[in-house]
N, CA, C and O atoms as a CHARMM CRD file, in Angstrom:
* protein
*
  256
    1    1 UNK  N     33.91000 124.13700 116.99300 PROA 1      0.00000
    2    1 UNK  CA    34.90400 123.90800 118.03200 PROA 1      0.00000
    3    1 UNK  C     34.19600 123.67200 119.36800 PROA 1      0.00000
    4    1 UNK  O     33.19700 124.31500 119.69000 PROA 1      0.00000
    5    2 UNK  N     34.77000 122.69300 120.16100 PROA 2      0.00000
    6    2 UNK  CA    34.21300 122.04500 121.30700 PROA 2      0.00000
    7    2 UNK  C     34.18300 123.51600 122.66600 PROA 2      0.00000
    8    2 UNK  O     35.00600 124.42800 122.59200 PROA 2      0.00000
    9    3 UNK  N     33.18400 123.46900 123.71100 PROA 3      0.00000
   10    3 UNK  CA    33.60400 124.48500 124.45500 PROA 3      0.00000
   11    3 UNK  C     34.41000 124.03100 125.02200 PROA 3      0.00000
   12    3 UNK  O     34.64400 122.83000 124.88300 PROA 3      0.00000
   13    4 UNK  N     35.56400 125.27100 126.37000 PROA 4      0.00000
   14    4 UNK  CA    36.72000 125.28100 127.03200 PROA 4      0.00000
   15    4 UNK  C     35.73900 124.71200 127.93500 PROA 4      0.00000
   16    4 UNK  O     34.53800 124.92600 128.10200 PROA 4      0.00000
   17    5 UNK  N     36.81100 123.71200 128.62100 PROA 5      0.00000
   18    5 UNK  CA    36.40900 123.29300 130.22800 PROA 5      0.00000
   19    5 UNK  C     36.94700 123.65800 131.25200 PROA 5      0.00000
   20    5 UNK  O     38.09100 123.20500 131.25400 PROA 5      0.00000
   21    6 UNK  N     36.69800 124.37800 132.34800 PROA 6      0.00000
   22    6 UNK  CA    36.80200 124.73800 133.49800 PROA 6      0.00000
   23    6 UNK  C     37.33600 123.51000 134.12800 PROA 6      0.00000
   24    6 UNK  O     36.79700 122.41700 134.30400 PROA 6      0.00000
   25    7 UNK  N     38.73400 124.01900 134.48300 PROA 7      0.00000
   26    7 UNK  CA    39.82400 122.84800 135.77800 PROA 7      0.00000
   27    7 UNK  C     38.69200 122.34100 136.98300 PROA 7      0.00000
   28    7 UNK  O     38.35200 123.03500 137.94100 PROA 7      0.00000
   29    8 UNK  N     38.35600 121.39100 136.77500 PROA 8      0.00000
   30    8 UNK  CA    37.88900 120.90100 138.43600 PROA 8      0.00000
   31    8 UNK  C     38.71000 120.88600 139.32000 PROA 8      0.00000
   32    8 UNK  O     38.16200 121.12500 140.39600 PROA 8      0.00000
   33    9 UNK  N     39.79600 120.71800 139.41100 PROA 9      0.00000
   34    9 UNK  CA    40.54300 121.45400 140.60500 PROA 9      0.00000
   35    9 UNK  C     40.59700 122.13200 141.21900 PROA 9      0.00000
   36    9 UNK  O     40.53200 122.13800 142.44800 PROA 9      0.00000
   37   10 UNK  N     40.82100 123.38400 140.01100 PROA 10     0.00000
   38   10 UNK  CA    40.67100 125.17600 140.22800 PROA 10     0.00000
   39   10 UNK  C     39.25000 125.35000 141.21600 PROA 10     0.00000
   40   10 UNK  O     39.18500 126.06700 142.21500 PROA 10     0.00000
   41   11 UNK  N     38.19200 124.53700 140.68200 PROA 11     0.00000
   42   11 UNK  CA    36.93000 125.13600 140.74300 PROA 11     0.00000
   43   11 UNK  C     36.69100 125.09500 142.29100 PROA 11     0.00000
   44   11 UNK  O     36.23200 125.98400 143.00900 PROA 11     0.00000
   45   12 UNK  N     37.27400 123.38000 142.74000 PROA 12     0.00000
   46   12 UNK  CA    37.04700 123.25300 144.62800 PROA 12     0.00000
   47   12 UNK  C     37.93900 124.21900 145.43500 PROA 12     0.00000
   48   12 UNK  O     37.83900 124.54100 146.61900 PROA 12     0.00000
   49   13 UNK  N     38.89400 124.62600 144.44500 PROA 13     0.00000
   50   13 UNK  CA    40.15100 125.31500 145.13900 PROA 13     0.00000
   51   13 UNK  C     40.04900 126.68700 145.90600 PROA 13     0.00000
   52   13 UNK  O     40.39500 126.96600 147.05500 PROA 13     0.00000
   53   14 UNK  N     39.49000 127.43300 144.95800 PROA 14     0.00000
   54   14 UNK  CA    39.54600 129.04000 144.13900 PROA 14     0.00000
   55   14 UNK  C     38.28300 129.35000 144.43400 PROA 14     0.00000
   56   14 UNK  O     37.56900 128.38600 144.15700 PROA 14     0.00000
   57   15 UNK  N     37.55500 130.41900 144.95200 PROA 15     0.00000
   58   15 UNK  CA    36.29500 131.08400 145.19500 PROA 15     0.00000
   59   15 UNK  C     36.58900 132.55400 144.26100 PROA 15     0.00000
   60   15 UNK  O     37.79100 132.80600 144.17900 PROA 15     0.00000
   61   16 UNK  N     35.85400 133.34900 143.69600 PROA 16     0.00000
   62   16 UNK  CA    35.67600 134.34900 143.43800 PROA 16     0.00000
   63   16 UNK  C     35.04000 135.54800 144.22700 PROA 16     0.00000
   64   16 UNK  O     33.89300 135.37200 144.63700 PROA 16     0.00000
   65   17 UNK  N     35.78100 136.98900 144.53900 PROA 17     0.00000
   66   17 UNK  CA    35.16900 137.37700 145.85400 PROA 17     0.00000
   67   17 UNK  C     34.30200 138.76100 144.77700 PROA 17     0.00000
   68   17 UNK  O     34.41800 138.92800 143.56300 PROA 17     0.00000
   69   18 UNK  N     33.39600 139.63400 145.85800 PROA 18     0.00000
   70   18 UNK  CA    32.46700 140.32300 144.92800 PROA 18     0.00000
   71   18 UNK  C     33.10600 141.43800 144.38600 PROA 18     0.00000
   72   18 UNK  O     32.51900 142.27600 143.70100 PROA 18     0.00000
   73   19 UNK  N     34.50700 141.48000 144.72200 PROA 19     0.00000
   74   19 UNK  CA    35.51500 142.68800 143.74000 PROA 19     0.00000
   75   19 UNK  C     36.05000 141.86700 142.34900 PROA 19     0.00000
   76   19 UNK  O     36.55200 142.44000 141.38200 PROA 19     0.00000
   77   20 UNK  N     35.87900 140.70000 142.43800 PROA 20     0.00000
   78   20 UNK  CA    36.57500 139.65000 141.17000 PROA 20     0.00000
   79   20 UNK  C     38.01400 139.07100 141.38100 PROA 20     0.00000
   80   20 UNK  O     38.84600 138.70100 140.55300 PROA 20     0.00000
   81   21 UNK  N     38.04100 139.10000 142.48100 PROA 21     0.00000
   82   21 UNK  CA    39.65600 139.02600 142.86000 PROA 21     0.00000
   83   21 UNK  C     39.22000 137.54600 143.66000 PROA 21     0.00000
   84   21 UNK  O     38.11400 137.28700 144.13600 PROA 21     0.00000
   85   22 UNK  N     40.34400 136.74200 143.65100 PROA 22     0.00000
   86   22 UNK  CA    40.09100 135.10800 143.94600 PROA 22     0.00000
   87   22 UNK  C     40.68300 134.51000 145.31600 PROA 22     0.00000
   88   22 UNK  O     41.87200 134.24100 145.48500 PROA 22     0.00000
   89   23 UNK  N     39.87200 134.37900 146.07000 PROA 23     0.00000
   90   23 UNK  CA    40.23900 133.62100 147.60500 PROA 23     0.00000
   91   23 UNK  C     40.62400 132.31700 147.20200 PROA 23     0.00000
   92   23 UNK  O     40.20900 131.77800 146.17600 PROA 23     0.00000
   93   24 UNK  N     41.79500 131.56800 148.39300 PROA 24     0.00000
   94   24 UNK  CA    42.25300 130.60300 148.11100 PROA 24     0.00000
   95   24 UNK  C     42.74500 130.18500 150.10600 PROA 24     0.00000
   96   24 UNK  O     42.55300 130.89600 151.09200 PROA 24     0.00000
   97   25 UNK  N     43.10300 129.41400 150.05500 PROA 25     0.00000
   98   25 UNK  CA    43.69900 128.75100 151.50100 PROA 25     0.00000
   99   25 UNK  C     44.75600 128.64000 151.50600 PROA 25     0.00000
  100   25 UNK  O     45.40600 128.43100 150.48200 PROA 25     0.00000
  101   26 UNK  N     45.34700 128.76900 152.89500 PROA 26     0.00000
  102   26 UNK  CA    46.97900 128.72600 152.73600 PROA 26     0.00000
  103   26 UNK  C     47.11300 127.27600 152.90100 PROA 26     0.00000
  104   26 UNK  O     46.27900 126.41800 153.19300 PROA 26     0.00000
  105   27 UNK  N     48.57000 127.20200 152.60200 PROA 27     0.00000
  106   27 UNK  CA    49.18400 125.93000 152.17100 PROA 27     0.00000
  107   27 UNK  C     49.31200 125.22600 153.56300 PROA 27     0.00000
  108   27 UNK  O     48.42700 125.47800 154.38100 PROA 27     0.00000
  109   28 UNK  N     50.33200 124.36000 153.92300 PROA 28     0.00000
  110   28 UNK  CA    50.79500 123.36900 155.08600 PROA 28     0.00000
  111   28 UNK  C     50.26100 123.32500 156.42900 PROA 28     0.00000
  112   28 UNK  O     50.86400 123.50100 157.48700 PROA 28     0.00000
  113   29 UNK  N     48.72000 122.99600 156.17900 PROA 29     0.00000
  114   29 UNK  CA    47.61000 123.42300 157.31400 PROA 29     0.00000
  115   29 UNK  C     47.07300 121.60200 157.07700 PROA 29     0.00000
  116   29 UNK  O     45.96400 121.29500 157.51400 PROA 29     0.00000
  117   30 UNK  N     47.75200 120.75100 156.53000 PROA 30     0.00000
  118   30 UNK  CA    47.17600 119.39500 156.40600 PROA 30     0.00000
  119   30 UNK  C     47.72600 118.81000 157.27800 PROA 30     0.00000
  120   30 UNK  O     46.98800 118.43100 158.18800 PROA 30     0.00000
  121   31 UNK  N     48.81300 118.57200 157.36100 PROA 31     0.00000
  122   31 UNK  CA    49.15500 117.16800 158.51500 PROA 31     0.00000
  123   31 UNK  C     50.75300 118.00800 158.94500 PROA 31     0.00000
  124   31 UNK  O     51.22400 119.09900 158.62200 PROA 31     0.00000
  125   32 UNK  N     51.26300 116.83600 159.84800 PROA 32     0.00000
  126   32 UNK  CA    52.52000 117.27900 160.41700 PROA 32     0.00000
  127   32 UNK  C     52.21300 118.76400 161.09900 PROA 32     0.00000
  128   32 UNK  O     52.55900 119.85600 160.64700 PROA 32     0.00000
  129   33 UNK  N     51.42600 118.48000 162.38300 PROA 33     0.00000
  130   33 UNK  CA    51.04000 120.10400 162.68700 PROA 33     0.00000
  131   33 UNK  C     51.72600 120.00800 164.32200 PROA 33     0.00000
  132   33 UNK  O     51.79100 120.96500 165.09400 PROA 33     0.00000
  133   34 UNK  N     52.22600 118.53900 164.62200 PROA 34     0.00000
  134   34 UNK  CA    53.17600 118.78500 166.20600 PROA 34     0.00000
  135   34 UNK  C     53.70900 120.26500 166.26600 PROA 34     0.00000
  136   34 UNK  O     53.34900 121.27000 166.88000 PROA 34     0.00000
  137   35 UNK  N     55.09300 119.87400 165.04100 PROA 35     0.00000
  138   35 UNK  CA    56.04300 120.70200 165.20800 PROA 35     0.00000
  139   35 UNK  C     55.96600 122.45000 165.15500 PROA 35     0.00000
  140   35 UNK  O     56.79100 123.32600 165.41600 PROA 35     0.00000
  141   36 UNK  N     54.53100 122.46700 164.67500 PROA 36     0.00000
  142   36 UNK  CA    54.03400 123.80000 164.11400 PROA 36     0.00000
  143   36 UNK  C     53.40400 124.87000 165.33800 PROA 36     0.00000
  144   36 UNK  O     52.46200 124.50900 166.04300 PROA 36     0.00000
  145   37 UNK  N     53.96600 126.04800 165.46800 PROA 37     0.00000
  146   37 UNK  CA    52.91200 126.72400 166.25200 PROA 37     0.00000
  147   37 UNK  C     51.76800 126.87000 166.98500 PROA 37     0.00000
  148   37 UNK  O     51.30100 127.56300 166.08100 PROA 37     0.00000
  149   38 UNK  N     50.86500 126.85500 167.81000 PROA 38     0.00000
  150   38 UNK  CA    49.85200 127.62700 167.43700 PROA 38     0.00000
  151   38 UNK  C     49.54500 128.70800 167.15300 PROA 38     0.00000
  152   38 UNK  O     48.36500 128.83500 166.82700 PROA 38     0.00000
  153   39 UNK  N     50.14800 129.57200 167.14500 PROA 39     0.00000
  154   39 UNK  CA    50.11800 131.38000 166.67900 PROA 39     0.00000
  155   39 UNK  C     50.29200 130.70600 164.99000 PROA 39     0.00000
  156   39 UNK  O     49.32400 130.52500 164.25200 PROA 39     0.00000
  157   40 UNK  N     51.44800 130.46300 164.68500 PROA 40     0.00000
  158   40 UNK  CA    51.19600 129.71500 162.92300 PROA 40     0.00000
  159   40 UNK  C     50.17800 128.58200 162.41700 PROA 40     0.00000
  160   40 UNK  O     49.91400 128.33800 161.24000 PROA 40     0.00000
  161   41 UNK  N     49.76100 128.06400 163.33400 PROA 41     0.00000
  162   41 UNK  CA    48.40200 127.28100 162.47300 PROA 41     0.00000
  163   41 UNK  C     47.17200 127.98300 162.20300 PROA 41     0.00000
  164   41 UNK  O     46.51300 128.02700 161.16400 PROA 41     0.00000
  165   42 UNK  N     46.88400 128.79600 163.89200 PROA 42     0.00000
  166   42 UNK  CA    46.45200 129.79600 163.66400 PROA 42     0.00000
  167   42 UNK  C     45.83100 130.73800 161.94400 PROA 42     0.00000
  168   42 UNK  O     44.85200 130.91300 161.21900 PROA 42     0.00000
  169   43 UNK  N     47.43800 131.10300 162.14400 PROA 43     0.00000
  170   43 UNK  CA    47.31700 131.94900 160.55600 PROA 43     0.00000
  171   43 UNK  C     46.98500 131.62600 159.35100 PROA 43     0.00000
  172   43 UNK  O     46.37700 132.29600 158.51600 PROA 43     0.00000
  173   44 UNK  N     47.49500 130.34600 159.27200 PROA 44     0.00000
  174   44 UNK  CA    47.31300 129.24800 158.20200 PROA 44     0.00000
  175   44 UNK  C     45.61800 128.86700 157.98400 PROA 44     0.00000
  176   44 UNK  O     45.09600 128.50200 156.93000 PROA 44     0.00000
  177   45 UNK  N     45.07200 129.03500 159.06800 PROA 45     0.00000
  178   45 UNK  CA    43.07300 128.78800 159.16300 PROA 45     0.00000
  179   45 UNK  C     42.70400 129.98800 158.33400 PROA 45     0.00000
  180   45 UNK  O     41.49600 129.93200 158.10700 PROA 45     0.00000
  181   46 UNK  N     43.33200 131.19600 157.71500 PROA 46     0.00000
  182   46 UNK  CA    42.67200 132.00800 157.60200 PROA 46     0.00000
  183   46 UNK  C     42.82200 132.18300 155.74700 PROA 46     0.00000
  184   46 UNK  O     43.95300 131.99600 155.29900 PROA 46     0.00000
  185   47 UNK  N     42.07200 132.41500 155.07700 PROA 47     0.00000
  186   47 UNK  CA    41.98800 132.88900 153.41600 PROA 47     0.00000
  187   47 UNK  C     42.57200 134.10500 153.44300 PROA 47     0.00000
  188   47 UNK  O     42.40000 135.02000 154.24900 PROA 47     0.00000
  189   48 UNK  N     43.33100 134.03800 152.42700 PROA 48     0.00000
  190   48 UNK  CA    43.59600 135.30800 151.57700 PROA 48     0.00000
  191   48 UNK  C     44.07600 135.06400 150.32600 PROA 48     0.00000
  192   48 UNK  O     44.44600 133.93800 149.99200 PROA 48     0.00000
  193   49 UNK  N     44.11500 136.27500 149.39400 PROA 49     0.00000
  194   49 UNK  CA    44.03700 136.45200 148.69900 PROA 49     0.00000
  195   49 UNK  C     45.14000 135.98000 147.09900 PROA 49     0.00000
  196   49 UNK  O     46.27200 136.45800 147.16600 PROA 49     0.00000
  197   50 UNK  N     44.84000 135.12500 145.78400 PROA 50     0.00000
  198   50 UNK  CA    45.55900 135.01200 145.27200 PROA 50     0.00000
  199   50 UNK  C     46.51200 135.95100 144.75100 PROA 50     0.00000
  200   50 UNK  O     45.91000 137.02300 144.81900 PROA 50     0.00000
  201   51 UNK  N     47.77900 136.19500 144.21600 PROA 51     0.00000
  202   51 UNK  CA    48.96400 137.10100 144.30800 PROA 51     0.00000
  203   51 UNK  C     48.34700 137.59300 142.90900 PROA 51     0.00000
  204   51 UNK  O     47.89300 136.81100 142.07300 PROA 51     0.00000
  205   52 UNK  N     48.39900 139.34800 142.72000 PROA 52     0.00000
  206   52 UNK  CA    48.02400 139.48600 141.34200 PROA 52     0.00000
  207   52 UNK  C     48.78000 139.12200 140.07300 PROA 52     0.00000
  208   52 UNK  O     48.20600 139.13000 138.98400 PROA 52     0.00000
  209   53 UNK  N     49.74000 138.88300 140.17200 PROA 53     0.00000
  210   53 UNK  CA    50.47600 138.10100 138.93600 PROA 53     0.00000
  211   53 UNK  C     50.00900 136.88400 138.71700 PROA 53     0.00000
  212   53 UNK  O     50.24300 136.42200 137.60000 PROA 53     0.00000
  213   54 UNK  N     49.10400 135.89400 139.85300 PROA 54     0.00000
  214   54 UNK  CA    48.82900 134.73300 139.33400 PROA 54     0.00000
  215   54 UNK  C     47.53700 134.51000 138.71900 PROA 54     0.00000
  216   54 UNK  O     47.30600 133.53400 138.00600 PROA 54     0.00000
  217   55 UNK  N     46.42700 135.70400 139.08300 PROA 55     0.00000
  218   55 UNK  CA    44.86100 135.69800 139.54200 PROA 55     0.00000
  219   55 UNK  C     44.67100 135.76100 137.62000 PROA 55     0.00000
  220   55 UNK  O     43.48200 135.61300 137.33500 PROA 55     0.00000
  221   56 UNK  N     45.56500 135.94100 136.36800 PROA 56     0.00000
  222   56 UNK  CA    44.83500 135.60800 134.99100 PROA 56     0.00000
  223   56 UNK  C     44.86700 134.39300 134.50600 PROA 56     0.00000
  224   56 UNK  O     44.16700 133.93600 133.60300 PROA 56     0.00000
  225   57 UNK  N     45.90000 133.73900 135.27300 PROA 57     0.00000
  226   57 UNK  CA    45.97100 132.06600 135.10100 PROA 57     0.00000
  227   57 UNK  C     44.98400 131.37900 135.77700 PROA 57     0.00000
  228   57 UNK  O     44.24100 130.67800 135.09100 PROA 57     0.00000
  229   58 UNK  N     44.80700 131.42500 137.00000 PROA 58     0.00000
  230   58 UNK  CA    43.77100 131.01700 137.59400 PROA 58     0.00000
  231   58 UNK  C     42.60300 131.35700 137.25400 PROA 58     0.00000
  232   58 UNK  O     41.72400 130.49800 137.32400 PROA 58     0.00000
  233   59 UNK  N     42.30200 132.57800 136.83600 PROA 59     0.00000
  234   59 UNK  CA    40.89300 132.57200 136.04800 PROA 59     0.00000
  235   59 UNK  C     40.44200 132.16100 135.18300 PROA 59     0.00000
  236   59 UNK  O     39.24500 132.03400 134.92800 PROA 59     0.00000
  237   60 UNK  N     41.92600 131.70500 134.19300 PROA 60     0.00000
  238   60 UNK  CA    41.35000 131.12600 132.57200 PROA 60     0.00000
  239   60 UNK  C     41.01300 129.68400 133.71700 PROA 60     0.00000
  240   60 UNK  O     39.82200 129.39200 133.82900 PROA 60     0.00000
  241   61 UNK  N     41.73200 129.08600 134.28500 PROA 61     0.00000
  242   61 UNK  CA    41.11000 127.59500 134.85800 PROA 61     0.00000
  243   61 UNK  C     39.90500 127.60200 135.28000 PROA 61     0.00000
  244   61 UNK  O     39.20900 126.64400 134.94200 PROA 61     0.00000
  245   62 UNK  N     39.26300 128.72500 136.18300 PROA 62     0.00000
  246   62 UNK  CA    37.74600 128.32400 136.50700 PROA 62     0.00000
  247   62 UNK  C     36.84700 129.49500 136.04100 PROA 62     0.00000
  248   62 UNK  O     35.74300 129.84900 136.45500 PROA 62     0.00000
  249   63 UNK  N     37.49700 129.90400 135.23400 PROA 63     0.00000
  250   63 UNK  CA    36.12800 130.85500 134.61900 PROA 63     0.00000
  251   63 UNK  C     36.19900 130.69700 132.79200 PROA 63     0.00000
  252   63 UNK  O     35.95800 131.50500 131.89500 PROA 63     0.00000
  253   64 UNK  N     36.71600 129.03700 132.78500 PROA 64     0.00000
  254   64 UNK  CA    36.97200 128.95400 131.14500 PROA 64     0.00000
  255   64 UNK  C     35.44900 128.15700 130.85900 PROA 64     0.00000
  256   64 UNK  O     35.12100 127.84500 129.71400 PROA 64     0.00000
């Protein structure tokens, strides 16, 4: 049987931090930023953490 391949997606996406738990970027920080805050773009510059209900799906993608 062929090996599993790791999502290239996942892989540019998703960092692994040194507890095993997976950094990611927040969302709507690309374009259309007139209408937006700066106290909310702000926030949006900053990583945190994937939600633990999602972090076994995302791992089979970049740690397959």
């Amino acid at each position: 049987m062929p090996k599993m391949k790791s999502n290239s997606g996942a892989k540019k996406r998703f960092s692994v931090t040194g507890t095993g738990r997976l950094k990611r970027k927040k969302a709507f920080h690309s374009h259309i930023l007139t209408k937006k805050s700066p106290k909310r773009k702000r926030n949006l510059r900053e990583t945190t953490l994937v939600d633990p209900a999602d972090e076994p799906r995302m791992k089979r993608l970049i740690l397959a």
